[in-house]
N, C-alpha and C positions, 0 to 999 in steps of 0.2 A: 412456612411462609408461602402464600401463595405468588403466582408469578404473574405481573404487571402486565396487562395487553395495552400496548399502543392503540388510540384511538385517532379517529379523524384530524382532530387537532391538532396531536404532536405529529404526526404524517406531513401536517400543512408545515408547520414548526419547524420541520426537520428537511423537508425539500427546497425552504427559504433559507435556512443557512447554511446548505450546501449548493447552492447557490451564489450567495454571499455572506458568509459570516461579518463581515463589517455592518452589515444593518443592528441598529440598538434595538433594544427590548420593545421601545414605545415603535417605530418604525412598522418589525416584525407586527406587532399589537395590531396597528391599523389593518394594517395585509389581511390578519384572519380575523379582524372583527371582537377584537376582549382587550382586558386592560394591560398595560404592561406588564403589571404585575403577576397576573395568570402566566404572561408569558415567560417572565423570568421566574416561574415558582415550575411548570414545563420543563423545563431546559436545566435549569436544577435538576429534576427530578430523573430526569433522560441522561445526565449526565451523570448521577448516584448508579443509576439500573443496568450503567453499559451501551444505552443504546448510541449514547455520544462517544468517542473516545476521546477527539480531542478535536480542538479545534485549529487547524491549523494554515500557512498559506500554502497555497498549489504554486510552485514554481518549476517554471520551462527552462528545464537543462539547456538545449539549444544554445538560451540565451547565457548561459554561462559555461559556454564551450564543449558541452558536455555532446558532441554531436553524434557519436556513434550508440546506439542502442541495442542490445545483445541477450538474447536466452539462452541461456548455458544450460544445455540438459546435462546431468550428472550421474555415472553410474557409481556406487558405493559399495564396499566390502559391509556386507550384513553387519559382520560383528563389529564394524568401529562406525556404524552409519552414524549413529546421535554425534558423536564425536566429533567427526568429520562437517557432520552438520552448523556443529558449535560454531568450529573454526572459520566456515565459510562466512557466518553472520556478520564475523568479527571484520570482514573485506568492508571497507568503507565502501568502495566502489558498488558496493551488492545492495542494490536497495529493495528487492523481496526477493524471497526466497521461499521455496513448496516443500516439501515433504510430500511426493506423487506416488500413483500406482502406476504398471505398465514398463516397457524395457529400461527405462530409466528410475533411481532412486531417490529424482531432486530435481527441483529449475530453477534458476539465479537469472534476477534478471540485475542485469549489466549494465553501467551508463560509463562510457571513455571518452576521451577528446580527442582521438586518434587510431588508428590500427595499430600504430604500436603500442598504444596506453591499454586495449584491450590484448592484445599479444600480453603482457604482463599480469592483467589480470588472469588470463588460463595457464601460467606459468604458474601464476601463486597456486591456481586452483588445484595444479596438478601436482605439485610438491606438495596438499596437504594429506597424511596417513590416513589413507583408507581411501579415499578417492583411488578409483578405477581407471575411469575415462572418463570425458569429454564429449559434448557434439555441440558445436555454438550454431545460431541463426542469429541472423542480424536485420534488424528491421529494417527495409527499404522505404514504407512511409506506413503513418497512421492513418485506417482508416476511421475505426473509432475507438475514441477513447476517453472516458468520462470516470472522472474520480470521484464518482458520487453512487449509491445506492438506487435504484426507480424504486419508489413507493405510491 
């Protein structure tokens, strides 16, 4: 099977609906000039191939209390790393998470309502087997930060 190169098009396609995925098919259509239909046969297509994962909303912690933000660098015992890995994922509070190279073996990034909500978050982290240590940063403000891809 050979493998699908994005073109101009889905580029245009894919920078409008991370943008705003609320715009409809016919909408998107006018923007780059073809029928809706092109564009929902697109966006199908981008969505089969991976290039889409999902579509989804961006929402601002801030606004739902969530005010402290946190990267948890994480040292791990080689032999229980995957493991250890698992368990972290399962932190509701952890919303990504790396697999890194370098002094560390992981970064968690963090969102709490509080210093104490994140105190508990590095309690759990450290009670899981195989976690070593710890070193958290905590963000003081964003300079930039875009949840979208440049194409």
């Amino acid at each position: 099977m050979s493998k699908y190169i994005i073109d101009d098009l889905d580029k245009k396609i894919l920078n409008i609906l991370q943008k705003n995925a609320d715009l409809t098919y016919a909408e998107i259509a006018k923007e780059v000039n073809v029928s809706p239909s092109t564009v929902h046969l697109r966006v199908k297509r981008l969505k089969e191939l991976g290039y889409i994962k999902s579509i989804i909303a961006v929402v601002d912690p801030g606004k739902l209390g969530l005010n402290i933000r946190a990267y948890v660098f994480i040292k791990t015992d080689p032999k229980k790393h995957n493991e250890a890995l698992e368990k972290i994922a399962k932190i509701k509070e952890v919303v990504e998470l790396y697999d890194i190279t370098g002094e560390y073996s992981a970064i968690a990034k963090v969102y709490a309502t509080d210093n104490e909500g994140l105190a508990r978050i590095l309690d759990t982290l450290g009670q899981i087997e195989g976690v070593l240590s710890t070193s958290t940063s905590l963000v003081m403000r964003a300079i930039k930060e875009l949840p979208t891809v440049q194409l």
